[in-house]
N, CA, C, O and CB atoms as a CASP TS submission, in Angstrom:
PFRMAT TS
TARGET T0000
AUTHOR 0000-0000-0000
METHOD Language model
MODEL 1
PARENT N/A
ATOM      1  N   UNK     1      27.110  27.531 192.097  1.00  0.00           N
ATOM      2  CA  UNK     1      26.185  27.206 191.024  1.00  0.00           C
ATOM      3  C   UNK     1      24.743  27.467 191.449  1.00  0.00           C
ATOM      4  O   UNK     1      23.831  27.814 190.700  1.00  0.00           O
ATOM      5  CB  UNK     1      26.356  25.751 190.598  1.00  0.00           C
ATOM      6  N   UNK     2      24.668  27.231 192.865  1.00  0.00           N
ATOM      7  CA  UNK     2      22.760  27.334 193.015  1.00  0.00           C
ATOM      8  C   UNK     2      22.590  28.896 193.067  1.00  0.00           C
ATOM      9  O   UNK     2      21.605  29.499 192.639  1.00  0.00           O
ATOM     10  CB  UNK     2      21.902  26.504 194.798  1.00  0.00           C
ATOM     11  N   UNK     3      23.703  29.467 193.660  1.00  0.00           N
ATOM     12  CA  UNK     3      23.516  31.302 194.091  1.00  0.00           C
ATOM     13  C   UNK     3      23.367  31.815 192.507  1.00  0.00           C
ATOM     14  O   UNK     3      22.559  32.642 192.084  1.00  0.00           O
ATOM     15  CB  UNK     3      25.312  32.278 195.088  1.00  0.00           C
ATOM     16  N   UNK     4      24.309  31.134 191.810  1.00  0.00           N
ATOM     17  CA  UNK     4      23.372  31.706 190.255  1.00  0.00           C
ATOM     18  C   UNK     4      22.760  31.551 189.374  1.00  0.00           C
ATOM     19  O   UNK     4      22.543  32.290 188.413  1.00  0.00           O
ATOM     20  CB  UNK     4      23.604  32.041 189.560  1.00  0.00           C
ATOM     21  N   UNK     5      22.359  30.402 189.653  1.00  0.00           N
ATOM     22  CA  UNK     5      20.711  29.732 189.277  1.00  0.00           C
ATOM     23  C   UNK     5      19.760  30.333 189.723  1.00  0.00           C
ATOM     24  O   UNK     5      18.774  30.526 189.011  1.00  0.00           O
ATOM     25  CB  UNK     5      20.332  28.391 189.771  1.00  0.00           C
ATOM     26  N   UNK     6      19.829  30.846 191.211  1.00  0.00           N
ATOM     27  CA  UNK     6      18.672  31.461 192.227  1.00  0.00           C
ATOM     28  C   UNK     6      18.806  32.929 191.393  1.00  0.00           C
ATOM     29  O   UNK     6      17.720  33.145 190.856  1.00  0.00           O
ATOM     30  CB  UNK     6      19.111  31.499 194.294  1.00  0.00           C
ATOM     31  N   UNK     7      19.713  33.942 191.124  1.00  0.00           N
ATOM     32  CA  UNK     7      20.131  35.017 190.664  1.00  0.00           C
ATOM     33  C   UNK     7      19.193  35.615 189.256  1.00  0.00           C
ATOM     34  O   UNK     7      18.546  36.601 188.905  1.00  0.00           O
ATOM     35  CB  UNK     7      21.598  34.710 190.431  1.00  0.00           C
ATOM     36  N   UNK     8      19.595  34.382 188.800  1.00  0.00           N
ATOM     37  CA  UNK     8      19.053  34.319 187.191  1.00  0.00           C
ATOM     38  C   UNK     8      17.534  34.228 186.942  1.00  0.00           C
ATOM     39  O   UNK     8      16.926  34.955 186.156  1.00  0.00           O
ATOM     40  CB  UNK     8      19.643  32.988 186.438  1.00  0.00           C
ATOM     41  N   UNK     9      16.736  32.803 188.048  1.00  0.00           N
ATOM     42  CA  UNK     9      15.609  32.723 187.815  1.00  0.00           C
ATOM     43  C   UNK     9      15.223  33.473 188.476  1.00  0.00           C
ATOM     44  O   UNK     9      14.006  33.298 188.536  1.00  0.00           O
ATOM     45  CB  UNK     9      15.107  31.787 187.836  1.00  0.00           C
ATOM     46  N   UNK    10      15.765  34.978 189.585  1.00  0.00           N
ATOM     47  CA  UNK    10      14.969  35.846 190.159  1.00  0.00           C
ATOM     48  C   UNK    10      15.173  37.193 189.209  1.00  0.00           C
ATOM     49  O   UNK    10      14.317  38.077 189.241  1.00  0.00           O
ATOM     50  CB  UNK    10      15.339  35.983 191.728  1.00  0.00           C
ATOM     51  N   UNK    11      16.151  37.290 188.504  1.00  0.00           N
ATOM     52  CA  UNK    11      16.247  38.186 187.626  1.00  0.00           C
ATOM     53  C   UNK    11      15.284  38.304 186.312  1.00  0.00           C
ATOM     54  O   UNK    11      15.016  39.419 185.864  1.00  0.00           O
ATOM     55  CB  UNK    11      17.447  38.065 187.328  1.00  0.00           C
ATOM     56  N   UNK    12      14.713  36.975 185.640  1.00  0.00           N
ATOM     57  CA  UNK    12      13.950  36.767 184.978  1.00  0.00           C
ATOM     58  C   UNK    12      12.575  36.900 185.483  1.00  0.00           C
ATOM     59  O   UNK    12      11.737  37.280 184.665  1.00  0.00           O
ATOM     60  CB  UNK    12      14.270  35.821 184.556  1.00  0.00           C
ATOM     61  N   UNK    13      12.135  36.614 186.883  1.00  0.00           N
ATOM     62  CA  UNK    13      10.814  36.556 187.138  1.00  0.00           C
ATOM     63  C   UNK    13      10.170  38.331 187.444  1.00  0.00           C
ATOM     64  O   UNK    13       9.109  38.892 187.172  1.00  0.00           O
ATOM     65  CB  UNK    13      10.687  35.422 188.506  1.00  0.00           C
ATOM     66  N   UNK    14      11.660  38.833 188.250  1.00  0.00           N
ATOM     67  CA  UNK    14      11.756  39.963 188.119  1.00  0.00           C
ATOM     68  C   UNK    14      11.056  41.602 186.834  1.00  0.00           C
ATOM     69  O   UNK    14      10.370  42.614 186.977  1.00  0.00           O
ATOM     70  CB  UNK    14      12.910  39.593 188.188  1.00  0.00           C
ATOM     71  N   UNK    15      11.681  41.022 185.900  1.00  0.00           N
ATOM     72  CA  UNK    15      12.210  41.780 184.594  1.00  0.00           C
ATOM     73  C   UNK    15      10.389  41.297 183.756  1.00  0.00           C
ATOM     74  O   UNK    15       9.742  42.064 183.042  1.00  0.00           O
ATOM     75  CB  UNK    15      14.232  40.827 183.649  1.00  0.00           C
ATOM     76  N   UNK    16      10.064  40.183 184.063  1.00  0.00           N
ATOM     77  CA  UNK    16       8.346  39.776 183.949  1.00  0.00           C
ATOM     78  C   UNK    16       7.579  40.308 184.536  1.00  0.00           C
ATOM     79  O   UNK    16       6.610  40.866 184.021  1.00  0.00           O
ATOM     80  CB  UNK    16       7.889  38.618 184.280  1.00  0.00           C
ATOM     81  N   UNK    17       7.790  40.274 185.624  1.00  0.00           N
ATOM     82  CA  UNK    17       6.902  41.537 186.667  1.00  0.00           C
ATOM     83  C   UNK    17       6.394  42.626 186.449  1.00  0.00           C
ATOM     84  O   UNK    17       5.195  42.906 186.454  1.00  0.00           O
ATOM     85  CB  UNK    17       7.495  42.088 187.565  1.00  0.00           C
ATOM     86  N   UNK    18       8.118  43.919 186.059  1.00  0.00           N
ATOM     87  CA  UNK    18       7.791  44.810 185.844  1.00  0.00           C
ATOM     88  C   UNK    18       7.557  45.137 184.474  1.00  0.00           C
ATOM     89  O   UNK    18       7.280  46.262 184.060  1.00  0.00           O
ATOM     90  CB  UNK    18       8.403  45.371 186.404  1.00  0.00           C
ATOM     91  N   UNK    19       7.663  44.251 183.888  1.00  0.00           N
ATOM     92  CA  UNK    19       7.266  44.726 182.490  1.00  0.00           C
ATOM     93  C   UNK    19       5.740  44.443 181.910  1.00  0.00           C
ATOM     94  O   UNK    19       5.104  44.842 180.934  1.00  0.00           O
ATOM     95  CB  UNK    19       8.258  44.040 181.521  1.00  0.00           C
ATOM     96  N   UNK    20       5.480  43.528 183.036  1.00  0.00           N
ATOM     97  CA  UNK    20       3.560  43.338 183.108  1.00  0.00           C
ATOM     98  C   UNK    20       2.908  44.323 183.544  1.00  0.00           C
ATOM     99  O   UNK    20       1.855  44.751 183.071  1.00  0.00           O
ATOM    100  CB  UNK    20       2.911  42.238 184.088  1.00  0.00           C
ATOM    101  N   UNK    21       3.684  44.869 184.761  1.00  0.00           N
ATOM    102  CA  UNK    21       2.782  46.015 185.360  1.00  0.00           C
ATOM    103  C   UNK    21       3.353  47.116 184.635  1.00  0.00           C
ATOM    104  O   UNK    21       2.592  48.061 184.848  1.00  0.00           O
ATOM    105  CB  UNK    21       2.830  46.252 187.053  1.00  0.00           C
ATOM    106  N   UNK    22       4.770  47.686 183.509  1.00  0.00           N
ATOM    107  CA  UNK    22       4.149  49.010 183.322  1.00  0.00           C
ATOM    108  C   UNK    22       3.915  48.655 182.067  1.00  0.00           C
ATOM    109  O   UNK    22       3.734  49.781 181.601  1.00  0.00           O
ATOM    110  CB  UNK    22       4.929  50.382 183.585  1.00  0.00           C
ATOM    111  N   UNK    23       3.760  47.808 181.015  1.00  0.00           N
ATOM    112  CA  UNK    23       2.444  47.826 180.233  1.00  0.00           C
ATOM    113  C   UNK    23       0.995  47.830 180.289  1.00  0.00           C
ATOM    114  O   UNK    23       0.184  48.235 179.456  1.00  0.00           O
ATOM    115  CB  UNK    23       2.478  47.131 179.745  1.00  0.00           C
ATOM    116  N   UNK    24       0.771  47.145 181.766  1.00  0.00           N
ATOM    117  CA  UNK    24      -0.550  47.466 182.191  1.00  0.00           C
ATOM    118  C   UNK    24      -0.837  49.338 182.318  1.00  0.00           C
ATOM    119  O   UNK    24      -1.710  49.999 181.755  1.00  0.00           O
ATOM    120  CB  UNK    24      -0.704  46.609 183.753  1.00  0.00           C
ATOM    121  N   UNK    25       0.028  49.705 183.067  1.00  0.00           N
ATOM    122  CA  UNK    25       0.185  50.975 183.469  1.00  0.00           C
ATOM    123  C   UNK    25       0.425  51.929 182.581  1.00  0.00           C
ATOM    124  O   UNK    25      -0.525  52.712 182.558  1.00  0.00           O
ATOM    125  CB  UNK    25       1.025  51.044 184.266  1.00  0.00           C
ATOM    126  N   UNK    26       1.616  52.337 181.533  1.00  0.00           N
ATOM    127  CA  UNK    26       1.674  52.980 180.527  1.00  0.00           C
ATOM    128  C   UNK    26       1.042  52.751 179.108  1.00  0.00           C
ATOM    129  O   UNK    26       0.979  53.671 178.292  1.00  0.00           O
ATOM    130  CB  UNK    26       2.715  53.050 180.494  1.00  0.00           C
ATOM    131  N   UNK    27       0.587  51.517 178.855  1.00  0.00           N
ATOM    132  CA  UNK    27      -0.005  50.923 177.903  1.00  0.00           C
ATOM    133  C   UNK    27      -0.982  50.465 177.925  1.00  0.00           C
ATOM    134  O   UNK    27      -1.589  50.125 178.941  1.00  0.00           O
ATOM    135  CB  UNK    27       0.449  50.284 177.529  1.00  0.00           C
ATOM    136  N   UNK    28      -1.514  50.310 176.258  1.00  0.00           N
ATOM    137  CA  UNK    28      -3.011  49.278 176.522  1.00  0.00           C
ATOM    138  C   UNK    28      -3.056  48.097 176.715  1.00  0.00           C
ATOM    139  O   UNK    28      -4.102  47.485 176.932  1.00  0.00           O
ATOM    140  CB  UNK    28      -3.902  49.168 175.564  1.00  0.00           C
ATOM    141  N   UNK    29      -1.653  47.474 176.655  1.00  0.00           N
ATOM    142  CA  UNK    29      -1.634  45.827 176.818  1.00  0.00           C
ATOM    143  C   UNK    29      -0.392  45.665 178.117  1.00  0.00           C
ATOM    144  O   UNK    29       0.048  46.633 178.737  1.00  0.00           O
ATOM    145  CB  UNK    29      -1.065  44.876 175.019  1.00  0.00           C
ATOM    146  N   UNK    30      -0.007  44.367 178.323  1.00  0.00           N
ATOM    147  CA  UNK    30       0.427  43.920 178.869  1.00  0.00           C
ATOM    148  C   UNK    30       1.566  43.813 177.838  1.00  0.00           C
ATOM    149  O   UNK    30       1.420  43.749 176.617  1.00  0.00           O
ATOM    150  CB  UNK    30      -0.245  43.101 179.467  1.00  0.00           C
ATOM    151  N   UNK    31       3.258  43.801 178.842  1.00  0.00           N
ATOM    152  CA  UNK    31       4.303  43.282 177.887  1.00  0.00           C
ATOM    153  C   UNK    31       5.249  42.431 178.300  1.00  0.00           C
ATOM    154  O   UNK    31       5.051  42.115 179.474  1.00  0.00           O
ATOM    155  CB  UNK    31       4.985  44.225 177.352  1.00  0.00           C
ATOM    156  N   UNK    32       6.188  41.931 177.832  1.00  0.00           N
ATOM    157  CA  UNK    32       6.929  40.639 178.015  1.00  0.00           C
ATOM    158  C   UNK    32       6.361  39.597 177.697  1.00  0.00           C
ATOM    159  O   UNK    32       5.913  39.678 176.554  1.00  0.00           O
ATOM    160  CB  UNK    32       7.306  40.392 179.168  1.00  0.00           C
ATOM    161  N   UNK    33       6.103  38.308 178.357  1.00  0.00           N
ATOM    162  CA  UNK    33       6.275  36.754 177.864  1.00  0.00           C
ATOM    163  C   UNK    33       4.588  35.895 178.611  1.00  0.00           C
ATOM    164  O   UNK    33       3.643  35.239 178.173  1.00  0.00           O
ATOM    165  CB  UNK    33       8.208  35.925 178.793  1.00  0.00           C
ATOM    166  N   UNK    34       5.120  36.516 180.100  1.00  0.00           N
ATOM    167  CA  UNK    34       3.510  35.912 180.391  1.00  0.00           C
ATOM    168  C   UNK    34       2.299  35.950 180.165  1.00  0.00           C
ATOM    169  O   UNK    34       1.638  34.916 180.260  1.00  0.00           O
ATOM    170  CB  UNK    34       3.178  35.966 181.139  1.00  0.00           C
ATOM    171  N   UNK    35       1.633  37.328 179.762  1.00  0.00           N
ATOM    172  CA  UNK    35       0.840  37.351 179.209  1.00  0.00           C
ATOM    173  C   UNK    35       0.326  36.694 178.012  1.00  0.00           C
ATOM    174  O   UNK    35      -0.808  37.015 177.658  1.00  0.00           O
ATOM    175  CB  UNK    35       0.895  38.106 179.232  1.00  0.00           C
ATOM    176  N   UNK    36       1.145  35.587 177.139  1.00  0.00           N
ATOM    177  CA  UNK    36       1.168  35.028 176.158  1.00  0.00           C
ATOM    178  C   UNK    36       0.612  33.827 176.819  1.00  0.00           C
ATOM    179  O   UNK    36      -0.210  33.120 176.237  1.00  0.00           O
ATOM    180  CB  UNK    36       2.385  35.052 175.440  1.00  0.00           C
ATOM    181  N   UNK    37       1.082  33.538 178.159  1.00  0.00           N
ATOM    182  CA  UNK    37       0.124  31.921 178.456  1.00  0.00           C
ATOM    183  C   UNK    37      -1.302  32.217 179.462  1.00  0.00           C
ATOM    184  O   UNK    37      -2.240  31.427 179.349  1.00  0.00           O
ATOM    185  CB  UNK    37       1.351  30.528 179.592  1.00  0.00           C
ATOM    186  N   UNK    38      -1.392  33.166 180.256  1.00  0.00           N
ATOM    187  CA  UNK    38      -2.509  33.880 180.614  1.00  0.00           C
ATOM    188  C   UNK    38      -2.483  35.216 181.190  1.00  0.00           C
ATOM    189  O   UNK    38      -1.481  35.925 181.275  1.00  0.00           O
ATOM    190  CB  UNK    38      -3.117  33.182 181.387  1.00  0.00           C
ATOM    191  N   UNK    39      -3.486  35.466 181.523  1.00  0.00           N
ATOM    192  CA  UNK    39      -3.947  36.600 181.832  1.00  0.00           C
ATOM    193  C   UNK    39      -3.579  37.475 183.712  1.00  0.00           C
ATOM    194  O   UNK    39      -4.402  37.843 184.550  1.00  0.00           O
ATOM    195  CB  UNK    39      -5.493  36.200 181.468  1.00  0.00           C
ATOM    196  N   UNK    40      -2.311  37.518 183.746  1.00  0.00           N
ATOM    197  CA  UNK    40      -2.762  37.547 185.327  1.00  0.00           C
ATOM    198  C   UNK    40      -3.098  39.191 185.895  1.00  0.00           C
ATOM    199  O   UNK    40      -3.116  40.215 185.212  1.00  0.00           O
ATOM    200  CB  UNK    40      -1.332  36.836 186.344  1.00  0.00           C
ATOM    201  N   UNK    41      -3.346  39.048 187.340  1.00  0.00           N
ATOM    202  CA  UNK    41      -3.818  40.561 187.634  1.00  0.00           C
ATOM    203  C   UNK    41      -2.397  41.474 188.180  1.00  0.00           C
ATOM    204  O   UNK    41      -1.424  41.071 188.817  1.00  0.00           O
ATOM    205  CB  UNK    41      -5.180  40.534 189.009  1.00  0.00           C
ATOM    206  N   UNK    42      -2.711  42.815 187.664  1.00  0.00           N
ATOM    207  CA  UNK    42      -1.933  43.470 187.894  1.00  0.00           C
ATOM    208  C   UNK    42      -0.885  43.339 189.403  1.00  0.00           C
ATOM    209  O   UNK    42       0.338  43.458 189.477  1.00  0.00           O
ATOM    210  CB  UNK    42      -2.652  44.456 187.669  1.00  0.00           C
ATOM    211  N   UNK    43      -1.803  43.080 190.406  1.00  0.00           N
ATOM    212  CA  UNK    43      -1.101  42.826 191.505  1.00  0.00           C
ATOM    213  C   UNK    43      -0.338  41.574 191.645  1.00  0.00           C
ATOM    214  O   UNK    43       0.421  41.317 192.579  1.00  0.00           O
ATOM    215  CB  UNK    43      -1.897  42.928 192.454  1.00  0.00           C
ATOM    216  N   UNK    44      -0.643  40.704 190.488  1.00  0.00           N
ATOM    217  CA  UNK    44       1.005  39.575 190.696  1.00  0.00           C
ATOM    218  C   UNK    44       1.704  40.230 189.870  1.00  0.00           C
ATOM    219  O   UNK    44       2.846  40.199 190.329  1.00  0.00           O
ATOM    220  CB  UNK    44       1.099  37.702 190.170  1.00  0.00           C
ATOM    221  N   UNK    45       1.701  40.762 188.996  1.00  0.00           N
ATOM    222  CA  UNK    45       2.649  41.395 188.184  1.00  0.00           C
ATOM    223  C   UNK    45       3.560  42.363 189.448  1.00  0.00           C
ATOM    224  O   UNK    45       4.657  42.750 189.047  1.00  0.00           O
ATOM    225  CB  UNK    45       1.771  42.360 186.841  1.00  0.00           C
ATOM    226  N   UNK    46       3.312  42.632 190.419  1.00  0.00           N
ATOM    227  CA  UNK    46       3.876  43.513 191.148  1.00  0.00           C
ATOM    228  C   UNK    46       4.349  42.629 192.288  1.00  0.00           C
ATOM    229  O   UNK    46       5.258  43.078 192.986  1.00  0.00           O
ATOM    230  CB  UNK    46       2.979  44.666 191.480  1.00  0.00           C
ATOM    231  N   UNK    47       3.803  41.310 192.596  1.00  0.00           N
ATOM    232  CA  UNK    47       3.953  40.522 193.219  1.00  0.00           C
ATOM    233  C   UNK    47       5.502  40.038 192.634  1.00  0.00           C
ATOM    234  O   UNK    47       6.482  39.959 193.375  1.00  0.00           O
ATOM    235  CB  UNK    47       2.756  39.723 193.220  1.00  0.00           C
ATOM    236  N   UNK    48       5.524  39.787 191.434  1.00  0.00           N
ATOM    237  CA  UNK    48       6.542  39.133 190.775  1.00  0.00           C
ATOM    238  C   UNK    48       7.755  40.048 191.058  1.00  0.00           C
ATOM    239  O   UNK    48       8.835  39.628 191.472  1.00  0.00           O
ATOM    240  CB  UNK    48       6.220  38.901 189.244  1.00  0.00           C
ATOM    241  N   UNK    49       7.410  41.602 190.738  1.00  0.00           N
ATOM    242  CA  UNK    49       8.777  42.307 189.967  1.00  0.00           C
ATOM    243  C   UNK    49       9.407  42.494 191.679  1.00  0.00           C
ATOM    244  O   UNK    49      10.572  42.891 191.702  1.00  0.00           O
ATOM    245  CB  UNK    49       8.425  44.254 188.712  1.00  0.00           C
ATOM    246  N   UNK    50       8.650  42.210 193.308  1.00  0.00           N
ATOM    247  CA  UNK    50       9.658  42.255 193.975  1.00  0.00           C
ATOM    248  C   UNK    50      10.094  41.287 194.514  1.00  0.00           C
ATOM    249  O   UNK    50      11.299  41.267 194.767  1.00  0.00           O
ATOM    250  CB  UNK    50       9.605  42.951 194.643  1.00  0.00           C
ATOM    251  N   UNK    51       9.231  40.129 194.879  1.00  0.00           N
ATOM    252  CA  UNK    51       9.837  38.733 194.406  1.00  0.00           C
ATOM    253  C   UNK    51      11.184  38.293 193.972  1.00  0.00           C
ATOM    254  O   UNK    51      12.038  37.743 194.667  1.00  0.00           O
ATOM    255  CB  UNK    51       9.220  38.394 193.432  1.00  0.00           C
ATOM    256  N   UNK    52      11.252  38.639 192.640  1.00  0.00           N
ATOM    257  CA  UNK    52      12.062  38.399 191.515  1.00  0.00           C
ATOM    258  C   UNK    52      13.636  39.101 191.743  1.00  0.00           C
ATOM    259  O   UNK    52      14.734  38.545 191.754  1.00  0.00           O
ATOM    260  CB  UNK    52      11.244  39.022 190.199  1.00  0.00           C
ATOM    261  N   UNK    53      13.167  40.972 191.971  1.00  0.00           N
ATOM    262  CA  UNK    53      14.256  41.043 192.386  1.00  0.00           C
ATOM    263  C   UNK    53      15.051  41.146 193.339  1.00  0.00           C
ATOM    264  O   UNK    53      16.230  41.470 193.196  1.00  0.00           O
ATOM    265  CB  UNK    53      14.429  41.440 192.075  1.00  0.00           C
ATOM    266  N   UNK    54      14.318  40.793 194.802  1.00  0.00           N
ATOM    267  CA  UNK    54      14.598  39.963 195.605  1.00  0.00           C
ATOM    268  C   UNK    54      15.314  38.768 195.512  1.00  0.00           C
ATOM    269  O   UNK    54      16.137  38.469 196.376  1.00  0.00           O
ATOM    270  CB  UNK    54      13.766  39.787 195.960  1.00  0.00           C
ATOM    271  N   UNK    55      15.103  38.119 194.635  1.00  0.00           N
ATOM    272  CA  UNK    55      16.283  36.365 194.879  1.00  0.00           C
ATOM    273  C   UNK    55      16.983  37.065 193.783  1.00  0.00           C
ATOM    274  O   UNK    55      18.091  36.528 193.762  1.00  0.00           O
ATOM    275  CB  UNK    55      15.555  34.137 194.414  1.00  0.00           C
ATOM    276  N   UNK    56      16.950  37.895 192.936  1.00  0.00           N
ATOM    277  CA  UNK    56      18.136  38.226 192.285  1.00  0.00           C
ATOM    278  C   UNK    56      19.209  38.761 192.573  1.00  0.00           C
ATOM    279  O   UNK    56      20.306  38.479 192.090  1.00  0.00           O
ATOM    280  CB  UNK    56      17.971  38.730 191.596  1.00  0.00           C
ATOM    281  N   UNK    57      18.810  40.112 193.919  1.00  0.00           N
ATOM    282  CA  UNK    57      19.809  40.538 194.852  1.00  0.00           C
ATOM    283  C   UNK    57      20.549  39.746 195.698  1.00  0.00           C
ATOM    284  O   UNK    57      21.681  40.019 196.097  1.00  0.00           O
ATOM    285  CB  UNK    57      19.335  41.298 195.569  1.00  0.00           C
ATOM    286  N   UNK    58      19.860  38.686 195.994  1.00  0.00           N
ATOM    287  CA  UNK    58      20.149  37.633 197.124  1.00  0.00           C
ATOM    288  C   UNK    58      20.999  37.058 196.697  1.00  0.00           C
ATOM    289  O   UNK    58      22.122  36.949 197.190  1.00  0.00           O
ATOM    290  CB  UNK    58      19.213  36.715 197.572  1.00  0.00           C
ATOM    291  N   UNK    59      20.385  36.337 195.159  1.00  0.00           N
ATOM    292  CA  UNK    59      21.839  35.338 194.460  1.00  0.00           C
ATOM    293  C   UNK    59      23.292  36.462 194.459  1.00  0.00           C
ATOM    294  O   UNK    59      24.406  36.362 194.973  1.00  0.00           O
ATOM    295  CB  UNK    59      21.422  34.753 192.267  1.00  0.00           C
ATOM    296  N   UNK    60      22.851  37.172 193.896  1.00  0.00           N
ATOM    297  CA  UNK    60      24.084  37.955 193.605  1.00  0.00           C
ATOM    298  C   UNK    60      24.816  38.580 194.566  1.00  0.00           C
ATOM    299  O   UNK    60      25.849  39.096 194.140  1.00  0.00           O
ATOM    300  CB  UNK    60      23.844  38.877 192.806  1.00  0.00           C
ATOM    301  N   UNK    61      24.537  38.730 196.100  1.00  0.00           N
ATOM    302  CA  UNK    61      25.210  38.849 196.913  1.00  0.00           C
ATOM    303  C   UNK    61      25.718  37.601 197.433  1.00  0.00           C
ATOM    304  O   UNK    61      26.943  37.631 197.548  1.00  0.00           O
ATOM    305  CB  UNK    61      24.689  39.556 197.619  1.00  0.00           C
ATOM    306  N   UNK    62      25.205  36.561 197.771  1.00  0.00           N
ATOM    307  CA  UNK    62      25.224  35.110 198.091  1.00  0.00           C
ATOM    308  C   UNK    62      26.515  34.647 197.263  1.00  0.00           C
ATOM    309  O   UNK    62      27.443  34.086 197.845  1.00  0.00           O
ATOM    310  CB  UNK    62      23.749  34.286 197.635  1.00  0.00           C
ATOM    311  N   UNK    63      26.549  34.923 195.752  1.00  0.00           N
ATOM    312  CA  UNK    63      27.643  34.896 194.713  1.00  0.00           C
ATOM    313  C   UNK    63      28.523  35.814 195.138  1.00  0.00           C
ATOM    314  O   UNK    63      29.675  35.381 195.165  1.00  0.00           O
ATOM    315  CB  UNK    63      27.240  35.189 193.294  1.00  0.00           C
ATOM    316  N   UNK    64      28.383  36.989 195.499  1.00  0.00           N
ATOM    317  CA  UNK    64      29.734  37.356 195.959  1.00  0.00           C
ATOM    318  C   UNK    64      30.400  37.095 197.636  1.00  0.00           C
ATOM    319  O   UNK    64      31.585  37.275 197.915  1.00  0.00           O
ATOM    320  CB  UNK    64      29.711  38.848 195.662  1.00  0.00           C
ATOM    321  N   UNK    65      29.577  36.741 198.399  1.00  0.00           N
ATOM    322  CA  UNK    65      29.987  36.568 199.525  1.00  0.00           C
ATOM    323  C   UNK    65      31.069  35.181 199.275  1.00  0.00           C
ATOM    324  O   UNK    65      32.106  35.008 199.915  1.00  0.00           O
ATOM    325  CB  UNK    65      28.700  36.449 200.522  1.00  0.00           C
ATOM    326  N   UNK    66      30.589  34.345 198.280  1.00  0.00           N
ATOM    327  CA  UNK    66      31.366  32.637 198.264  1.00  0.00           C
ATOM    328  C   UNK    66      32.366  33.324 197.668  1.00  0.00           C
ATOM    329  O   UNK    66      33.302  33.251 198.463  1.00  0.00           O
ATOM    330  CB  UNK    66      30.667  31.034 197.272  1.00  0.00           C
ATOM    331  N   UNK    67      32.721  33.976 196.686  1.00  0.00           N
ATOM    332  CA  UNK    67      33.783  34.222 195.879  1.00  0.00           C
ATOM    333  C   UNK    67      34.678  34.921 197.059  1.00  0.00           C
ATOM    334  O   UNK    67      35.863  34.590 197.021  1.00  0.00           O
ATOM    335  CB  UNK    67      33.404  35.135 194.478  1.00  0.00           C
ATOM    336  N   UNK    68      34.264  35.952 198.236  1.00  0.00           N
ATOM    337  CA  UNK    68      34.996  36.388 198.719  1.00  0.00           C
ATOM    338  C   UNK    68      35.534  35.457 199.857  1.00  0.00           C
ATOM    339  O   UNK    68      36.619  35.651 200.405  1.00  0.00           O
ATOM    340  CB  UNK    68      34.570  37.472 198.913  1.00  0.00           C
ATOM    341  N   UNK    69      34.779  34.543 200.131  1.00  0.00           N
ATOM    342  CA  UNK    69      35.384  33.025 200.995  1.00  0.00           C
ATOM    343  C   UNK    69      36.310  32.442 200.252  1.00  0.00           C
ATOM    344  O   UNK    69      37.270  31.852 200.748  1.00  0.00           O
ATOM    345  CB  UNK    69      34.277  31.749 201.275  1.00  0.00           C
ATOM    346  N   UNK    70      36.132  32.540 199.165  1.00  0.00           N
ATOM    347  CA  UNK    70      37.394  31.767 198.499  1.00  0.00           C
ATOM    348  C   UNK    70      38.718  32.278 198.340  1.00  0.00           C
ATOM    349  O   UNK    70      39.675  31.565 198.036  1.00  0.00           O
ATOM    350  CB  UNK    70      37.125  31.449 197.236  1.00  0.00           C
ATOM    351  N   UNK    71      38.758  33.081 198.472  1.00  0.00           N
ATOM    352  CA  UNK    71      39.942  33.630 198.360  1.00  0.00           C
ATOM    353  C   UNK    71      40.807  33.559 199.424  1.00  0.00           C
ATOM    354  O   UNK    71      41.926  34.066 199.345  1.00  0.00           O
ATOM    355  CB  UNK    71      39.811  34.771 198.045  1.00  0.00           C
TER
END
């Protein structure tokens, strides 16, 4: 349960990241969700998207390593 809790909230912080930085980048605005509560700088947006999918890889290997203990 925590390996895909960790999975999920790194997959989400992830998928925020990069979608801050390439609306910054291909666009005139910012896109996804955070930008709706402030303003941050491009470099957390990049901060986030490896962050993010970092504990998302992690959960999801972490999730498969237990499943393969179980067996």
């Amino acid at each position: 349960m925590k390996n895909e809790l960790l999975a999920i909230i790194g997959w989400v912080v992830g998928i925020q990241g990069v979608l801050g930085f390439a609306g910054r980048t291909w666009s005139d605005g910012d896109w996804g969700l955070l930008h709706l509560w402030f303003t941050p700088p491009t470099a957390l947006y990049i901060a986030m998207a490896i962050l993010g999918l970092s504990l998302g890889i992690a959960g999801d290997l972490a999730r498969k390593k237990a499943k393969a203990n179980r067996r």
